[in-house]
C-alpha positions in Angstrom: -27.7 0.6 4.9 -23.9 -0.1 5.1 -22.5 -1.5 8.1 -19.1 -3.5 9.0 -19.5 -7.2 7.9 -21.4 -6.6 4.9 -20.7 -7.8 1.5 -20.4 -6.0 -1.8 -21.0 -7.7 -5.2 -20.8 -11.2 -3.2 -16.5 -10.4 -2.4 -15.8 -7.1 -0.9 -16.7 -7.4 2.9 -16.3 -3.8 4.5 -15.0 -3.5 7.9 -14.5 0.3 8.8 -16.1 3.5 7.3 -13.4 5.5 6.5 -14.8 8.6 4.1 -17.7 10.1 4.2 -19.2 13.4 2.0 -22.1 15.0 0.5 -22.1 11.7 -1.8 -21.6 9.3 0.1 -18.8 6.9 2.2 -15.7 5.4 1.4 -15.2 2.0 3.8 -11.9 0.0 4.5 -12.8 -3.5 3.0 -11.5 -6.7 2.2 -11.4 -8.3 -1.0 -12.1 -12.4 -0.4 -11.3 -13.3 -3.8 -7.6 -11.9 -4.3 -7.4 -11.8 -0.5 -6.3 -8.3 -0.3 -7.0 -4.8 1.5 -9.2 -2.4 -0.7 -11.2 0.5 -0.6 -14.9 0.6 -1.7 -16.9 3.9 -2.4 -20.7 3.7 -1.7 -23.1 6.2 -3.4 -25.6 7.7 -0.9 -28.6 5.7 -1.6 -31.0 9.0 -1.3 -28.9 10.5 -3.8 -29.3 7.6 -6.0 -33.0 6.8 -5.6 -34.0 10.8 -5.8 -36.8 10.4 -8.5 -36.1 11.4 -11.8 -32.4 12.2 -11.0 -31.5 8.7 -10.5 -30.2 7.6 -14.2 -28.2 10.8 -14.1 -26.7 9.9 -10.6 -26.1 6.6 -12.1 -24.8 7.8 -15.2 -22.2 10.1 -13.2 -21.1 7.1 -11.1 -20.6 4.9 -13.5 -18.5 7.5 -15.6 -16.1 7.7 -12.8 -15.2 4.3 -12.8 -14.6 4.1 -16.2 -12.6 7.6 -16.2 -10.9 6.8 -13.4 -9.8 3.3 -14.0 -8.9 4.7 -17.8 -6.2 7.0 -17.2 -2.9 5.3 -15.9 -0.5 7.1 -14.0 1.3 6.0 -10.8 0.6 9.1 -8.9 -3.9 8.0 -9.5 -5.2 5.9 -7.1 -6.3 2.5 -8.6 -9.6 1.6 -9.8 -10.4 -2.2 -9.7 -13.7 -2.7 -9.8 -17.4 -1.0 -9.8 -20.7 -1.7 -10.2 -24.4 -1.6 -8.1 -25.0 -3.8 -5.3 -28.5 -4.4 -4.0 -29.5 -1.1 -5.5 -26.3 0.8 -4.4 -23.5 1.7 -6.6 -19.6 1.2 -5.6 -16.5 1.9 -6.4 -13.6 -0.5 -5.4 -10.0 1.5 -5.2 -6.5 0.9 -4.1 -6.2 1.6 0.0 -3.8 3.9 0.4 -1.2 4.6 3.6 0.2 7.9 4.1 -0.7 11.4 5.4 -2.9 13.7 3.3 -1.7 16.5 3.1 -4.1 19.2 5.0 -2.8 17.2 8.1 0.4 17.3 6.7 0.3 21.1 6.6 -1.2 21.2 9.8 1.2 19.3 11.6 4.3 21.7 10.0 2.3 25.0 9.2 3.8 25.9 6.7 5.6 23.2 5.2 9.3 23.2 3.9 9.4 25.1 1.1 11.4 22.2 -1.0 8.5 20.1 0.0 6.0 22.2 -1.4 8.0 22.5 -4.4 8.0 18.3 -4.6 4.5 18.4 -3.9 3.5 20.6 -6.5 6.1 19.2 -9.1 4.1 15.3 -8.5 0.8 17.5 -8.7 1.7 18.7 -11.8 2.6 14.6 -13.8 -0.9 13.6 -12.6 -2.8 17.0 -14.0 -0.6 16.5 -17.2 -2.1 12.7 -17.7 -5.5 13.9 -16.5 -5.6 16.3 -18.9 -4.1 14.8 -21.6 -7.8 12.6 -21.5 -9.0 15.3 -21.3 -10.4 15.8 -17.9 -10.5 18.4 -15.3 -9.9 17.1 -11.4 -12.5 20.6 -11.0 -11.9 19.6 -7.0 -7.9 19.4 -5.8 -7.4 20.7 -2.6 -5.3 19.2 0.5 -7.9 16.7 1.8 -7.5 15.2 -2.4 -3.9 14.9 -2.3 -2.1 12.2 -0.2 1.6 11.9 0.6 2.4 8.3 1.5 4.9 6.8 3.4 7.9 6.8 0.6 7.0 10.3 -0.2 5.0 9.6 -3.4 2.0 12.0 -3.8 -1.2 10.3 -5.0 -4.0 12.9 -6.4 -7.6 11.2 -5.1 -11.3 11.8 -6.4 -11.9 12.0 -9.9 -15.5 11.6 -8.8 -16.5 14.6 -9.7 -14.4 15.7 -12.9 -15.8 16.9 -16.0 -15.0 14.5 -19.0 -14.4 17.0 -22.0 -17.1 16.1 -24.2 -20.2 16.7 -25.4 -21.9 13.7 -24.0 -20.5 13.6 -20.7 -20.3 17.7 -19.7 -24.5 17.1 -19.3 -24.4 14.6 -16.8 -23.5 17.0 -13.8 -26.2 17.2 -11.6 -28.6 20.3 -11.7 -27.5 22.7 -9.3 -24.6 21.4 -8.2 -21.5 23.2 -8.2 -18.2 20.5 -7.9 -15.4 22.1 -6.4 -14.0 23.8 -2.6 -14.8 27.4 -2.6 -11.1 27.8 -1.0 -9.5 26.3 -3.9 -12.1 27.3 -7.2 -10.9 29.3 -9.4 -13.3 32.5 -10.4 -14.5 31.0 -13.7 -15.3 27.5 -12.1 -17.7 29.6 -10.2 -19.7 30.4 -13.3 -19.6 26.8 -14.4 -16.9 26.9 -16.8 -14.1 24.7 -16.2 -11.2 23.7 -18.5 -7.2 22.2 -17.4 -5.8 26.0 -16.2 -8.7 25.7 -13.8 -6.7 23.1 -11.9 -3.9 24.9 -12.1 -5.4 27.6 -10.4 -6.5 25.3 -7.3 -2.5 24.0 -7.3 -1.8 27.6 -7.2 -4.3 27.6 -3.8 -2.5 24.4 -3.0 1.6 25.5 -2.7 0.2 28.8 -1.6 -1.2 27.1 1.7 1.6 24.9 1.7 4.3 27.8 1.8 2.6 30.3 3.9 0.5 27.9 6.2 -3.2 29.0 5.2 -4.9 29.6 1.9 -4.6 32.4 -0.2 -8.4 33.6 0.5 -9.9 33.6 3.7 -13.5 35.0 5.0 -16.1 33.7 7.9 -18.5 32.8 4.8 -18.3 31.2 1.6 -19.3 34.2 -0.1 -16.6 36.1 1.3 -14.4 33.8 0.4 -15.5 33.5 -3.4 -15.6 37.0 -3.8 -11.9 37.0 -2.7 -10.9 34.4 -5.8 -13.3 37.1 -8.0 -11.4 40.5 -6.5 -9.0 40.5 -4.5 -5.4 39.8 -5.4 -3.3 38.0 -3.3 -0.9 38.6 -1.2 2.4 37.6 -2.2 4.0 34.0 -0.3 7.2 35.7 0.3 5.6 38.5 2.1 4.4 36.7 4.0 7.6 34.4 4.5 11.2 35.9 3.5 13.3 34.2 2.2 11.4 32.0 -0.8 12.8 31.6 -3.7 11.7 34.5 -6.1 10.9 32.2 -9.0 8.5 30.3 -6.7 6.9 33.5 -5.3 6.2 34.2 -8.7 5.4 31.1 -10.2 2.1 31.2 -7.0 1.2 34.5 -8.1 0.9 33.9 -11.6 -0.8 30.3 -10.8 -3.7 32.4 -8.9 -4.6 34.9 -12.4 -8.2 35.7 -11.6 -8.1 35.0 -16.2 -7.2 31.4 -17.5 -4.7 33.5 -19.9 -3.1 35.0 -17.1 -2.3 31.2 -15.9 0.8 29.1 -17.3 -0.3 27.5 -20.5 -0.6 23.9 -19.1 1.1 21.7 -16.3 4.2 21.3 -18.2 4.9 24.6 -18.3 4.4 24.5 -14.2 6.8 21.7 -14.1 9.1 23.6 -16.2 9.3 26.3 -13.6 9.3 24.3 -10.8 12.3 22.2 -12.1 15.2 24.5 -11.0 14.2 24.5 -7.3 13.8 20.4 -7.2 16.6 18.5 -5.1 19.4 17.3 -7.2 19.6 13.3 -6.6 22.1 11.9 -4.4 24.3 9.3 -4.5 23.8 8.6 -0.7 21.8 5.4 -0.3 22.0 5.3 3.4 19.6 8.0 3.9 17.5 6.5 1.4 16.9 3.0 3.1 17.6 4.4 6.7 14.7 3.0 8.8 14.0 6.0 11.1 14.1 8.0 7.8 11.1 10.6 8.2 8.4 10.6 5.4 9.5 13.1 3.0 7.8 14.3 -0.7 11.5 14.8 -1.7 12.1 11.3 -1.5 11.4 10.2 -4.5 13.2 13.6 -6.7 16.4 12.7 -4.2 16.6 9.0 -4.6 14.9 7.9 -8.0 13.9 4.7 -8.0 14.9 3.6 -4.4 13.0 1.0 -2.7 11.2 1.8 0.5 13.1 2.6 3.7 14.4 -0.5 4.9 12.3 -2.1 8.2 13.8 -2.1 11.6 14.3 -6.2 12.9 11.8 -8.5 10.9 8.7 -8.9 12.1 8.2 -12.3 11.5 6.2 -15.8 12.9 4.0 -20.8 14.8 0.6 -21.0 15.8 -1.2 -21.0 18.2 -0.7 -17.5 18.7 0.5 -16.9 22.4 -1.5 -15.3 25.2 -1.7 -11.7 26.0 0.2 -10.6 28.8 -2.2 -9.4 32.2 -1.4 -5.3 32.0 -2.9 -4.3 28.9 -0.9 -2.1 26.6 -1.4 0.0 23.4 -0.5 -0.8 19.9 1.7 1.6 18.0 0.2 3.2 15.1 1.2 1.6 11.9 1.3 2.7 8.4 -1.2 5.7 8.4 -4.8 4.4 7.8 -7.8 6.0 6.5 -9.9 7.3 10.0 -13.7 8.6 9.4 -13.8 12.8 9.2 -16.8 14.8 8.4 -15.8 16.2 5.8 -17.6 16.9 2.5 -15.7 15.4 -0.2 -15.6 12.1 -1.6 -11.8 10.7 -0.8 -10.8 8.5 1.8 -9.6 10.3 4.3 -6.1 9.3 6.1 -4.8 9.7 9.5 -1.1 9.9 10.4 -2.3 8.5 13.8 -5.1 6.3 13.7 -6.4 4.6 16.8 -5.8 1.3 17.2 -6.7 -1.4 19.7 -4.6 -3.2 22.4 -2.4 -6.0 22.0 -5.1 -8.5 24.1 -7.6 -7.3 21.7 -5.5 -8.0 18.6 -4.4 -11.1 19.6 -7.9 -12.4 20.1 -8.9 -10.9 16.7 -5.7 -12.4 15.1 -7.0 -15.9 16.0 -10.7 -15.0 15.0 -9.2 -14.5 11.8 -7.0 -17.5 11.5 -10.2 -19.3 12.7 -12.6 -18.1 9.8 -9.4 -18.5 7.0 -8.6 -14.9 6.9 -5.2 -14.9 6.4 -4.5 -11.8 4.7 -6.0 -9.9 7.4 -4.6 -11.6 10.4 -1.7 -10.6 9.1 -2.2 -7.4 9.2 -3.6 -7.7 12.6 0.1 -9.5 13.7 2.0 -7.2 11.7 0.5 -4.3 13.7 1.0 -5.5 17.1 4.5 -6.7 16.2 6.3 -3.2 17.1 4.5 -2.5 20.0 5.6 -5.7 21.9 9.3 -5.2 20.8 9.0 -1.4 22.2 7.8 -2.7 25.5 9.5 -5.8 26.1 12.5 -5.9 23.7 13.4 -7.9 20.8 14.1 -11.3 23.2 11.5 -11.2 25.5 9.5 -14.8 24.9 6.2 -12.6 23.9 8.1 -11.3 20.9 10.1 -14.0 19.8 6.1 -15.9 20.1 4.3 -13.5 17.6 7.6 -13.4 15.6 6.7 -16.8 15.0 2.6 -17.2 14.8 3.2 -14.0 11.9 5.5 -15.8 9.8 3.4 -19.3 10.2 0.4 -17.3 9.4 2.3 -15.4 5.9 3.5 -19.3 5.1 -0.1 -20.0 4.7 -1.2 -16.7 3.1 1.6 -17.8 0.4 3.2 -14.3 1.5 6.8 -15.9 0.7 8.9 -13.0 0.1 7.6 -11.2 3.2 8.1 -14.2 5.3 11.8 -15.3 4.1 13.7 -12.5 6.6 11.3 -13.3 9.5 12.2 -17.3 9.1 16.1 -16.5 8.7 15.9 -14.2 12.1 14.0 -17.0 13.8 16.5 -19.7 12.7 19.0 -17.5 14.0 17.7 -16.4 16.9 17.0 -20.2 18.3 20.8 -21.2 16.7 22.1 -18.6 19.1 20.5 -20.2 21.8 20.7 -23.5 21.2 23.4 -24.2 18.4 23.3 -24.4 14.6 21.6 -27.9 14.7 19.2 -27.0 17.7 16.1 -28.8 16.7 14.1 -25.4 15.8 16.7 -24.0 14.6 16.8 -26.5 11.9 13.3 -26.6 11.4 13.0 -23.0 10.5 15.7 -23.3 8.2 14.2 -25.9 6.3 11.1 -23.5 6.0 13.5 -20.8 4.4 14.8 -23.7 2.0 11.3 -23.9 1.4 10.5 -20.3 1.3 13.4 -19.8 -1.6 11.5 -22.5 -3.8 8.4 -21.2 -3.9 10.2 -17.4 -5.2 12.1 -19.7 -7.4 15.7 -18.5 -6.0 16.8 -22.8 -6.8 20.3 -22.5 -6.2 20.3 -20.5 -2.9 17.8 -23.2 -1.8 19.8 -26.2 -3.2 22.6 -24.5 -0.9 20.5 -24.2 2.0 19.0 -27.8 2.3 22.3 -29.1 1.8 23.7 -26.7 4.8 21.0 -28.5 6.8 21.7 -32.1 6.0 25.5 -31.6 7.0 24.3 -29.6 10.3 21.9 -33.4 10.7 24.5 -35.8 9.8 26.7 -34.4 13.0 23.6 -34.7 15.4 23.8 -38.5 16.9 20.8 -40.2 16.9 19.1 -37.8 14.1 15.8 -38.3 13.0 16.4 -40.6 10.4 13.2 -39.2 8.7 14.7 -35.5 8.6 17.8 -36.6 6.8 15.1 -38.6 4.1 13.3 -35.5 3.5 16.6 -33.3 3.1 18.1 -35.4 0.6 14.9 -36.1 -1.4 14.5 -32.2 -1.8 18.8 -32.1 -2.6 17.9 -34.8 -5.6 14.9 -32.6 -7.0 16.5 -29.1 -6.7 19.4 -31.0 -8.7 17.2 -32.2 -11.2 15.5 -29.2 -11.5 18.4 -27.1 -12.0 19.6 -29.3 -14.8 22.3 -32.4 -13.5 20.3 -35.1 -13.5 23.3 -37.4 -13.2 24.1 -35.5 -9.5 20.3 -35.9 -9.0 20.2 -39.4 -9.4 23.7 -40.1 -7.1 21.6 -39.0 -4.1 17.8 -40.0 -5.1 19.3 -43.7 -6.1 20.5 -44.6 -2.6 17.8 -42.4 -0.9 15.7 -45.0 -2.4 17.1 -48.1 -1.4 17.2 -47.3 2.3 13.9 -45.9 1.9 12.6 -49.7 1.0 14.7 -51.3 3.3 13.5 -49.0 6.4 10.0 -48.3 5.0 9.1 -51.5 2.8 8.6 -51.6 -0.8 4.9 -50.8 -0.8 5.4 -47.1 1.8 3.6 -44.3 -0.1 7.2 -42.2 0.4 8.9 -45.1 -1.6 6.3 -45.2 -4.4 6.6 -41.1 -4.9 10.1 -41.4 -4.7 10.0 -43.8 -7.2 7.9 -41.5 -9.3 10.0 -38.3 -9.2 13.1 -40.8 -10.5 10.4 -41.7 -13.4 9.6 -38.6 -14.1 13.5 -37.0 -13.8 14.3 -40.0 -16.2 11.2 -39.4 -19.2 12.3 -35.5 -18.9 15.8 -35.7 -19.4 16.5 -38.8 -21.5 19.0 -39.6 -18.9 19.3 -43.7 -18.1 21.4 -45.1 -15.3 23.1 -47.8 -16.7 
């Protein structure tokens, strides 16, 4: 039995279910070896130790993984890894943020039509590489399709596609039927699936997503099957003037009760789709604007535009300061995956997830840091970030205190690029206060000196170090120590960056006064005397 704090395959320790269906549960984990956020399918163990059918069961598991993680397209989730585990079998996938999008047409009911239209048209790339293999999803419907934060759609659960082949086509189980009876298309329901059978579900699909309900309706399953077998359906645009008559028609010829009576393929969709897609635009600002809305026409409008910019960095010294008394709420963050009952295999998303209070955070946050966590006490910090500016404002001590424990904490998670903006708006928040060479000030600048080493960004960290020492040489009474380890990191950057000559001017005298203050024997001298070695044997450089 699964349960938070257990370990898959000796690395992926699960934390919260967040899926479950007729086959099994999908949990929130953590992945200790690349120390990252994943999300691991279980197979129900009933289902896998039912007798006879348990090679098939394992069979059709294990297919999934290697289906899955075979075809490579950006709009599939991820496969990394799968396997069995103490007799279960798993699936470890990409964790996803984001809305899927039966909440997504519940919340607007019925959606824009252009964002149907940039729905479907994403719909239709993934169904074109999935059938390319070939394989038939045989189970899209709203709860399957996810629209995440920058407006990309993602198509979820291959588990229970048909691999076109002899070989695989037998491994369904006996009896079942995969597939939504809103969404099946009238041969699916006599077992015979092929690619114009999904393109009858994304027919279902925009049809719900123009009008605000599917196309079939009934208070049984059986009414609503013998609706896909019978009845035609009612036209979107009668339903909503004003739709584009190329769409209305493209819906009605997507839901042909015949596979013949379907466009040939999910190119042809696309084709017909294209004219109603937004032109892209030239205007950047709304592309980066923070408070920008998620929106599937995001990433027609603005091609290749990087995600919305953040609002002030969220960034962060340890240890992590106390909770104020009144307890208060953390915002929702990006969308997670919260647990539904609902019977279908994909992890489920929530566009407002619970979450707990800031005390509770915090405590968890240092739990965390405690057992090495890193990855995931950042997470923790990250969350509870917003919240505190909300309440108290960007310079009340609270925030300026978890700006700080967040970006120590992504220092030691090796988070570099992540932490760089939260180090420079520390550094300029104390040089406000206190000055350019205010003590803290300066120490969080040398941390983005170091930050811009590590991404290997030399010269803009050559310039910063030496913007330090300058800022130190005006201070009276400096630590002496400071201004050693400034100029020893000014000598390497230069030697590094190809001038050994300008490396050795400031490394030289460095090391004299280092053996005059320090003695000839300090460890600090007998390193520095090491990196002069070494800058010497590498460049065939000699001081004369």
């Amino acid at each position: 039995m699964s349960a938070p704090g257990r370990v898959i395959a000796d690395r992926y320790e699960l934390s919260a279910a967040i899926g479950r269906g007729g086959m099994g549960q999908v949990w929130k984990a953590y992945d200790r070896t690349l120390q990252r956020r994943v999300a691991v399918k279980l197979l129900r163990t009933d289902l896998v130790d039912s007798g006879g059918e348990r090679g098939a069961m394992e069979r059709r598991f294990l297919r999934e993984c290697r289906v899955t993680a075979g075809i490579d397209h950006p709009g599939l989730v991820t496969v990394f890894d799968g396997g069995a585990d103490a007799g279960e079998l798993y699936l470890v996938m990409q964790l996803l943020d984001g809305c899927d999008l039966a909440d997504l047409i519940a919340e607007h009911r019925p959606l824009p039509w252009e964002w149907a239209v940039a729905v479907a048209a994403q719909i239709c790339s993934v169904l074109a590489a999935v059938h390319a293999v070939p394989v038939v999803h045989r189970d899209l419907k709203p709860r399957n399709v996810m629209v995440r934060r920058d407006g990309t759609v993602k198509v979820l659960d291959l588990g229970v596609a048909a691999v076109l082949d002899p070989e695989s086509t037998k491994l369904t189980t006996t009896g079942a039927m995969p597939g939504s009876p809103a969404y099946m298309a009238p041969e699916q329901m006599n077992g015979i699936v092929e690619p114009r059978t999904d393109l009858y579900a994304l027919g279902c699909l925009l049809y719900e997503m123009l009008v605000g309900r599917a196309p079939f309706a009934g208070p049984t399953m059986a009414s609503v099957m013998l609706g896909h077998l019978n009845t035609a359906p009612e036209p979107p645009g009668a339903r909503r003037p004003g739709l584009p008559a190329g769409l209305d028609r493209l819906v009605l010829d997507l839901l042909g009760k015949q596979p013949d009576q379907r466009p040939a393929n999910a190119q042809e969709v696309y084709r017909r789709l294209a004219p109603l897609l937004p032109a892209p635009t030239g205007d950047a600002s709304a592309a980066l604007a923070p408070t920008a809305p998620m929106d599937p026409t995001r990433p027609l409008r603005f091609p290749a535009a990087p995600q919305p910019l953040p609002g002030v960095p969220a960034p962060v010294h340890a240890p992590i300061p106390a909770a104020p008394a009144a307890s208060w709420a953390m915002s929702a963050g990006p969308a997670a995956y919260a647990p539904r009952s609902d019977p279908d295999w994909a992890a489920v998303p929530s566009a407002a997830p619970p979450t707990p209070d800031v005390g509770s955070a915090l405590d968890e946050a240092n739990r965390l840091l405690g057992e090495g966590a890193l990855t995931q006490a950042v997470d923790v910090l990250g969350a509870a970030l917003p919240v505190a500016v909300a309440r108290h404002g960007e310079h009340d001590p609270l925030v300026l205190g978890l700006r700080q424990a967040l970006a120590d904490t992504l220092l030691a998670d090796r988070q570099f690029r992540r932490a760089l903006p939260e180090l420079r708006y520390i550094a300029s928040v104390f040089a406000a206060a206190g000055g350019p060479a205010d003590a803290e000030a300066m120490e969080y600048g040398r941390q983005v000196a170091a930050c811009l080493e590590e991404l290997g960004e030399l010269p803009a960290a050559l310039g910063e170090y030496r913007r330090l020492l300058d800022l130190h040489r005006r201070v009276p009474d400096a630590d002496v120590y400071q201004g050693f380890d400034l100029r020893e990191r000014i000598g390497l950057l230069l030697a590094a960056l190809g001038d050994p000559y300008q490396s050795e001017s400031v490394l030289v005298p460095l090391l004299t006064e280092q053996e005059h203050r320090l003695g000839p024997g300090h460890p600090r001298v007998a390193t520095l005397r090491q990196h002069l070695a070494r800058i010497h044997g590498a460049s065939g450089y000699r001081r004369r």
